[in-house]
C-alpha positions as CSV (number, residue, x, y, z in Angstrom):
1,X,18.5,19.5,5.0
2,X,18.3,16.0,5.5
3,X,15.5,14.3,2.7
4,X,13.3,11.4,3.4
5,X,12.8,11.1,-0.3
6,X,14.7,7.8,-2.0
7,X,18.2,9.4,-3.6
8,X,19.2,8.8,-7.8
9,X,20.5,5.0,-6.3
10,X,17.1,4.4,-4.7
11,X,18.3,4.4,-1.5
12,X,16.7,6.1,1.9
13,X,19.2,6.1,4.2
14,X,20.2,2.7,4.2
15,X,17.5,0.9,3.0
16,X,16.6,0.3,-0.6
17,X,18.4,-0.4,-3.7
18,X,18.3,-3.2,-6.8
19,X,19.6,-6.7,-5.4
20,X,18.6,-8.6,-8.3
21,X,19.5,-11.6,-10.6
22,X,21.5,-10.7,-13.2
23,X,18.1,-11.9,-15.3
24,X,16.1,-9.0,-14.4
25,X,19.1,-6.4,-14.9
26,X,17.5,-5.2,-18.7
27,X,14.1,-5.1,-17.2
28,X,15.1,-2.8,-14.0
29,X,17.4,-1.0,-16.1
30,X,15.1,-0.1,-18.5
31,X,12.4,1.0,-15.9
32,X,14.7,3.2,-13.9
33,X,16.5,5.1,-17.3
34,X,12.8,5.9,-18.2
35,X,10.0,6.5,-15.4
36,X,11.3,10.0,-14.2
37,X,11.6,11.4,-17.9
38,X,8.7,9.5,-18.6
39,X,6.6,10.6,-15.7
40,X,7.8,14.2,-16.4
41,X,6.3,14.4,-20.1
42,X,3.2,17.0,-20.8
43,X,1.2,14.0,-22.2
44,X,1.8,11.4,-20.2
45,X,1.3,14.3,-17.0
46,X,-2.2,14.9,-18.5
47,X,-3.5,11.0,-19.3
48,X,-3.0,10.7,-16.3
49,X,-4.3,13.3,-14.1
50,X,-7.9,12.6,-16.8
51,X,-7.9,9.3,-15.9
52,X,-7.7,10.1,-12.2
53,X,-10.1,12.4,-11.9
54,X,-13.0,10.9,-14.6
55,X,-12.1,7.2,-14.4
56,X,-10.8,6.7,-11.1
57,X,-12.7,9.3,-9.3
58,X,-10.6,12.3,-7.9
59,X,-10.1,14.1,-5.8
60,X,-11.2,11.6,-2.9
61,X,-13.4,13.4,-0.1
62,X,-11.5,14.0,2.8
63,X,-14.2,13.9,5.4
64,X,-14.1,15.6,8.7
65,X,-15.7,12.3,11.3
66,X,-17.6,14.5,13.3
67,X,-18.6,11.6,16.1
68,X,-15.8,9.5,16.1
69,X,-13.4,12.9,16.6
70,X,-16.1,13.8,20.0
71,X,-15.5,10.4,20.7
72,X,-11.5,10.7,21.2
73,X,-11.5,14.3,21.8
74,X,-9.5,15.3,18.4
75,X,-10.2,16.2,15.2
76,X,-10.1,13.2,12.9
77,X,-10.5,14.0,9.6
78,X,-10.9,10.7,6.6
79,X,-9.2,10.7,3.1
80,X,-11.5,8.6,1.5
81,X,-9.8,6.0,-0.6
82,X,-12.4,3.6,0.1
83,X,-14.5,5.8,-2.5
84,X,-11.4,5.3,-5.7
85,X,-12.7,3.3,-8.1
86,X,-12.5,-0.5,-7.7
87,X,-12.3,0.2,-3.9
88,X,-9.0,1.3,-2.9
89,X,-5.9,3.7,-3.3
90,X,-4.5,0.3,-5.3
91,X,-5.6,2.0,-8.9
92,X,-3.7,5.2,-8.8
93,X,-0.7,3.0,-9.1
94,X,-1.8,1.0,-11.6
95,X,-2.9,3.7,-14.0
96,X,0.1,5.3,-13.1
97,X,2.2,2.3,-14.3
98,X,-0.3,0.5,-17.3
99,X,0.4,4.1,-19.3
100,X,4.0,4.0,-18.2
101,X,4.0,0.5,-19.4
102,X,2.7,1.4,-22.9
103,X,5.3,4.0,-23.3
104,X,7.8,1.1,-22.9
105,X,6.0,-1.1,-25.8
106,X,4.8,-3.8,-23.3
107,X,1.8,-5.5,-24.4
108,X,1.4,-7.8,-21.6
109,X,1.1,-7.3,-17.8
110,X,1.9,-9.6,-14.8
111,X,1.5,-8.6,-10.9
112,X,0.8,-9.6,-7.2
113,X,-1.7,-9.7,-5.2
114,X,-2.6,-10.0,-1.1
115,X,-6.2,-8.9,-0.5
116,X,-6.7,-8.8,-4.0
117,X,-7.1,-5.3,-4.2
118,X,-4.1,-4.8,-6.6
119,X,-5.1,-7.6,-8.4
120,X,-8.4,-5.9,-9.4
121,X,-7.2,-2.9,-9.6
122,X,-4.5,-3.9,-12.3
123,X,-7.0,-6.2,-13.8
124,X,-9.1,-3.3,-14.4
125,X,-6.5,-1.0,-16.2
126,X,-5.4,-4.4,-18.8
127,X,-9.5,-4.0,-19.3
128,X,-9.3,-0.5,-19.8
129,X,-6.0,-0.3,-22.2
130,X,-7.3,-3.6,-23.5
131,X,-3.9,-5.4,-22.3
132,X,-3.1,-9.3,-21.5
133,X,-3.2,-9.5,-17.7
134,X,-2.0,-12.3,-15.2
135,X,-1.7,-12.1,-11.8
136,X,-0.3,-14.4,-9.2
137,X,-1.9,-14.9,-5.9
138,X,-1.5,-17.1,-2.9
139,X,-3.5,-20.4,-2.6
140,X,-4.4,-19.2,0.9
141,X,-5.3,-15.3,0.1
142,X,-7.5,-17.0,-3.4
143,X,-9.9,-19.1,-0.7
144,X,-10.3,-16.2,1.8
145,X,-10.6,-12.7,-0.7
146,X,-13.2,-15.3,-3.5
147,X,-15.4,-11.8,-3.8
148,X,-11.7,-10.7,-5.0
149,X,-10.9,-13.4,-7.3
150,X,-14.3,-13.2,-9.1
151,X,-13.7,-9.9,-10.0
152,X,-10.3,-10.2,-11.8
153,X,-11.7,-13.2,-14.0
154,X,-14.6,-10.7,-14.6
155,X,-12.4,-8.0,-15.8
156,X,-10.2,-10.5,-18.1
157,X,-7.5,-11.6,-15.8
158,X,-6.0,-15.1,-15.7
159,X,-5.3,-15.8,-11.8
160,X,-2.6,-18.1,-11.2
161,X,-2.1,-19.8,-7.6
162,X,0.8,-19.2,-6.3
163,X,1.6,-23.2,-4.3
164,X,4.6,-22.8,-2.2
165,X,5.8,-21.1,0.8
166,X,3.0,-20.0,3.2
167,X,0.8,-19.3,-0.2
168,X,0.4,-15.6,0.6
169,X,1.6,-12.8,-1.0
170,X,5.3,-13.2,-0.1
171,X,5.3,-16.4,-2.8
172,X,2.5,-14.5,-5.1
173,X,5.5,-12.3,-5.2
174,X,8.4,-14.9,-5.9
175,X,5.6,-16.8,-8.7
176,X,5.8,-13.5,-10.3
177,X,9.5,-12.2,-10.1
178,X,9.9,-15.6,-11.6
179,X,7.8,-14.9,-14.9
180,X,9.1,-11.6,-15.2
181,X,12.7,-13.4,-15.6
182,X,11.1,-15.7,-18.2
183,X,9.6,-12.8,-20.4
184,X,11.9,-10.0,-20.3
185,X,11.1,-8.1,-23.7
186,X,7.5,-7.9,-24.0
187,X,6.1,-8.2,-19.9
188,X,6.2,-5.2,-17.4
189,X,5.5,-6.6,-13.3
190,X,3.1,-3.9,-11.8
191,X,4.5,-3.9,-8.3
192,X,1.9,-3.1,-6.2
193,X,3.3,-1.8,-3.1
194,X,6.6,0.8,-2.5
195,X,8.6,-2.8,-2.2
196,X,10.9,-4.2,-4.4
197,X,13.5,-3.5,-6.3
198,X,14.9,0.4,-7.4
199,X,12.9,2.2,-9.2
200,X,9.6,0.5,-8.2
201,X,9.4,2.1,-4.7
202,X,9.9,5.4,-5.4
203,X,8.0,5.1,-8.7
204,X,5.0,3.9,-6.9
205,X,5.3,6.6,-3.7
206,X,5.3,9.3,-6.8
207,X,2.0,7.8,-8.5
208,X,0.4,7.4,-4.7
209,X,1.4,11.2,-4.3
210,X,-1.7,12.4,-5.2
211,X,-3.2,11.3,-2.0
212,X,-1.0,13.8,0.3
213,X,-1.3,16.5,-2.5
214,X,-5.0,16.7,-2.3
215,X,-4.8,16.6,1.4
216,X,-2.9,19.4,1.6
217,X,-5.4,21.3,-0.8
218,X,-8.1,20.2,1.2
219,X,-6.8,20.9,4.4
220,X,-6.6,24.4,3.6
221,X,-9.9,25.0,2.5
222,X,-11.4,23.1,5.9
223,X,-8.3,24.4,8.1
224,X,-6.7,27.5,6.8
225,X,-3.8,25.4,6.5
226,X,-2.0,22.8,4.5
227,X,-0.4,20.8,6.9
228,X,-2.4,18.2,10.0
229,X,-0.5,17.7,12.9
230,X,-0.2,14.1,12.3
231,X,-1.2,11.6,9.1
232,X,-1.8,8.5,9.6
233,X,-1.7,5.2,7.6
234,X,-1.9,1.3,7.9
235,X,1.7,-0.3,6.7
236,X,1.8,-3.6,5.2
237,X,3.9,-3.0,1.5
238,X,3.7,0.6,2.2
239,X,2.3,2.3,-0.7
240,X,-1.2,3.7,1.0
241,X,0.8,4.7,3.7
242,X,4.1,6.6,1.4
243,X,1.1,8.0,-0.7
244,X,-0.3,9.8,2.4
245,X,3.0,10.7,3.9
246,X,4.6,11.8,0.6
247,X,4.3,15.6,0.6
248,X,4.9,15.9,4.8
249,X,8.4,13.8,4.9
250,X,10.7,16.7,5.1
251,X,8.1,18.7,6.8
252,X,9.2,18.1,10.6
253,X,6.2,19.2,12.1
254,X,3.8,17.0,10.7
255,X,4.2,14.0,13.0
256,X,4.1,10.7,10.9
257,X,2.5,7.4,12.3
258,X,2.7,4.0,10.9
259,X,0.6,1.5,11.8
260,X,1.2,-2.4,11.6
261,X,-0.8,-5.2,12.3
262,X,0.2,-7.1,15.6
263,X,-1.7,-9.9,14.3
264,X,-2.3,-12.0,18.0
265,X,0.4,-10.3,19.9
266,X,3.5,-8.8,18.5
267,X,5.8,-12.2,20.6
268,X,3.1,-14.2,19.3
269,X,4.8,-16.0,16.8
270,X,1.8,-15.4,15.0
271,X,2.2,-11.0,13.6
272,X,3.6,-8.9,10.6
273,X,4.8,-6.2,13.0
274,X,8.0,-6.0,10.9
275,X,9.4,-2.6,12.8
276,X,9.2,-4.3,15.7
277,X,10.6,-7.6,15.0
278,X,12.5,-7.3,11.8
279,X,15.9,-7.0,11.0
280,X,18.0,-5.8,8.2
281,X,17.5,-8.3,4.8
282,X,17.3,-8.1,1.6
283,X,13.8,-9.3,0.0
284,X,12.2,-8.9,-3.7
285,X,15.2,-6.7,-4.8
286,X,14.9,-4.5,-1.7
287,X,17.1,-3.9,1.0
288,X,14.8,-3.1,3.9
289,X,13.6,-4.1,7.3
290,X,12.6,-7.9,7.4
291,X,11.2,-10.9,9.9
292,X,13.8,-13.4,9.7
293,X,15.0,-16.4,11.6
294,X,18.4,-16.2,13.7
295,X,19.7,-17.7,10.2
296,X,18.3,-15.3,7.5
297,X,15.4,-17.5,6.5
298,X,12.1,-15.7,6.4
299,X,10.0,-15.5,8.9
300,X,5.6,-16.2,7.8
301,X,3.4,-13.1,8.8
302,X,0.1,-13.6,10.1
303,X,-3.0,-10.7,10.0
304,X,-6.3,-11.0,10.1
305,X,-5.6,-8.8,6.8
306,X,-4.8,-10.5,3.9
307,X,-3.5,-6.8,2.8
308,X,-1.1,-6.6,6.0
309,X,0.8,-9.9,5.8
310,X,3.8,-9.0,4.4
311,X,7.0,-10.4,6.3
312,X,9.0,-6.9,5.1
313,X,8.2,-3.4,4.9
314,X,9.0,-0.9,1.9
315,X,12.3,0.8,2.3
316,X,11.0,4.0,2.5
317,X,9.3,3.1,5.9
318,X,12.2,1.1,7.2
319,X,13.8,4.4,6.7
320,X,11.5,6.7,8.7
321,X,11.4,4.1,12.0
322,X,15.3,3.7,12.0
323,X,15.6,6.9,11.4
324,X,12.9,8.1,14.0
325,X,11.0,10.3,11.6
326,X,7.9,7.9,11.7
327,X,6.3,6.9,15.0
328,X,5.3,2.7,14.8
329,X,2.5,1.4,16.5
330,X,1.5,-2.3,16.4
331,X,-2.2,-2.9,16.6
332,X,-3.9,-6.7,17.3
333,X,-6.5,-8.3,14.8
334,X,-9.0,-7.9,17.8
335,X,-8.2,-4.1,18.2
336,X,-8.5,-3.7,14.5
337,X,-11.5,-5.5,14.1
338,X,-13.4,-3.4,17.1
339,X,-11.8,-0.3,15.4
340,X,-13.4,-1.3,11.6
341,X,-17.1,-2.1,13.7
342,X,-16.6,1.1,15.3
343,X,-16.1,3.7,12.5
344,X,-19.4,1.4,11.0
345,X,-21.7,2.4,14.1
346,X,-20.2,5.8,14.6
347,X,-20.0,6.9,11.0
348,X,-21.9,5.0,8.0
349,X,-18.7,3.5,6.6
350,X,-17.6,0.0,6.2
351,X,-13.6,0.3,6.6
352,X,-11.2,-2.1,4.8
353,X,-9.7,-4.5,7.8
354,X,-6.2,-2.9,6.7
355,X,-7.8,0.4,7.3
356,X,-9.2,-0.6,10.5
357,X,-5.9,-0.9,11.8
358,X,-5.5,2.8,11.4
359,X,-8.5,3.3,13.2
360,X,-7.5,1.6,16.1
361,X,-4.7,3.9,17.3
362,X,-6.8,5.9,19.5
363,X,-7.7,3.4,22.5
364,X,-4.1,4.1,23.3
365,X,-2.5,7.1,21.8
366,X,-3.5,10.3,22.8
367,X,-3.9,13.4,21.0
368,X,-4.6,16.9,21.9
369,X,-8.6,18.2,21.5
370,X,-7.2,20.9,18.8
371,X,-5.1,18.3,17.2
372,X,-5.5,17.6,13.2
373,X,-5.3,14.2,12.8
374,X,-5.5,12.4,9.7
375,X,-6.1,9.0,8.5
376,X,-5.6,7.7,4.8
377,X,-8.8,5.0,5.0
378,X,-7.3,3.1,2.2
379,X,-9.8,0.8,1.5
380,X,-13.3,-0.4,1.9
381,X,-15.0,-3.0,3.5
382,X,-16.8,-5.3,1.3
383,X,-14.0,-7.6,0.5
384,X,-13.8,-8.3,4.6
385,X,-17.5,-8.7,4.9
386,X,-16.9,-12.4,5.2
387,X,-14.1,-11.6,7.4
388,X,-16.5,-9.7,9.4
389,X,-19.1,-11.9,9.6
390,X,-16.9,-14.9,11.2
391,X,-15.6,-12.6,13.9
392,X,-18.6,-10.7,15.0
393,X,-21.0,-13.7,14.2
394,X,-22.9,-11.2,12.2
């Protein structure tokens, strides 16, 4: 049976692998000789899960939205990530790899940040193990995510500016590859997304697992059955979206979508819509699906989302859209942002602009009234509010 799952090499399909500098060899090397046997051990198995479920929260709700499924004449259920705390699905990775760092010795922690969501999230782990934390972060994503920023220098993080390129997360990323290079022996790089070099994409699809495994639990209890008819995530890195798809890949009847943000227009010149505009590249280690000029260089995103502006996708999703498995759909700023006030008005909750993108599938796409249909609301709102504010002139 064909897998949808990343092989020993890291690979799905053709997409994936470890295209690094010769530099970062030892560190990869080490990583990917360790995380499965690591991840497998009775100890670190139970740290973990405890963590989960008394520090982070677990199991997330996954809440049946009554008005907004009359509404579009399905049954929409939500997997409440927005309630993990810190905010988003972000910290399951980051326990996931701070404890898989100390099993390696590392005593200091670097990482990457969009939204800032990862960034907090990994800043609140280095608080939590009591670790040395830097994370790199755009010039650009630092002025518009401040509520962000304040947090991670609350928690003990130094934030360094990342100056070149677009200053977004695609140079937070470089700024960080770049110190991992510098400080091989005693630094571990908590990627943040299912991007990047072997092993980090599947080792971060394995530590966002836990989303699609409790969905399946909880399915059955409100259901009498494990599996929806279709899941549904936003896809900027990935790892929300691999976290909720995780346990359905190589079940074909659960029908996969992937949504991207369209920014103004998918031809705008101004989107991160990578499955419909990118080509095969290699970026951050990875080879994947990538926006790229007629001469290789890479293309800027644009979203309203700082979380979605990403000019790749992980490998795993490049995987599922050339390989048909996942369904695409490309969603505006304005249709995500009517999507995000929506799901406030109709159901209490204050959505994550990434998360709004979700949301905002079911203007067009049609489902069926007995239809399961659920969405991995991966974050919450209150690092958009300013976001909101500007657009709805609140």
């Amino acid at each position: 049976m064909k897998s949808y799952h990343a092989d020993e090499r890291g690979y799905y399909g053709e997409f994936g692998g470890a295209f690094i500098p010769e530099m970062l060899y030892p560190n990869c090397e080490e990583l990917r000789q360790n995380y499965l046997r690591i991840m497998q051990e009775p100890s670190f198995k139970d740290e973990f899960h405890q963590l989960l479920k008394d520090y982070v929260g677990r199991p997330t709700p996954l809440y049946f939205a009554k008005r907004l499924s009359e509404k579009y004449n399905t049954k929409i259920y939500l997997k409440r990530e927005d309630l993990c705390h810190t905010g988003a699905h972000k910290v399951n990775n980051t326990i996931g790899q701070i404890l898989m760092a100390k099993k390696l010795g590392k005593n200091r922690i670097i990482a990457e940040t969009g939204a800032g969501q990862h960034g907090v999230a990994t800043a609140t782990v280095c608080a939590l193990m009591g670790i040395e934390c830097v994370v790199y972060m755009g010039e650009i994503d630092i002025a518009r995510q401040a509520p962000n920023v304040a947090r991670m220098k609350m928690l003990g993080a130094e934030v360094r500016p990342a100056t070149s390129g677009s200053k977004t997360l695609k140079d937070a990323t470089n700024e960080a590859i770049r110190d991992w290079i510098n400080n091989p022996v005693d630094t571990h790089y908590i990627i943040g997304s299912v991007v990047g070099p072997h092993p980090y994409p599947d080792m971060v699809a394995r530590f966002q697992s836990v989303i699609s495994e409790e969905i399946k639990n909880q399915l059955q209890e409100k259901e009498g059955r494990e599996n929806p008819d279709y899941v549904v995530a936003c896809v900027g890195g990935g790892s929300n979206a691999a976290g909720a798809f995780y346990h359905y890949l190589d079940t074909p009847e659960v029908g996969i979508i992937a949504v991207e943000a369209a920014g103004k227009g998918i031809h705008s010149g101004e989107s991160a819509a990578t499955s419909a505009l990118g080509k095969i590249g290699i970026i951050h280690g990875s080879k994947t699906l990538l926006m790229q000029t007629q001469d290789g260089q890479i293309t800027e995103p644009y979203s309203i989302s700082a979380g979605l502006d990403y000019p790749g996708v992980g490998p795993m999703h490049a995987h599922l859209y050339a390989s048909g498995r996942g369904e695409f759909i490309s969603i505006t700023d304005d249709d995500a942002m009517n999507a995000g006030m929506e799901l406030c008005k109709l159901e209490g909750i204050i959505p994550a602009i990434e998360s709004s993108h979700a949301l905002a599938i079911f203007e067009d796409r049609k489902f069926n009234p007995d239809d399961v249909v659920v969405i991995n609301l991966s974050g919450r709102g209150d690092k958009d509010l300013q976001n909101y504010i500007d657009y709805f002139k609140l």
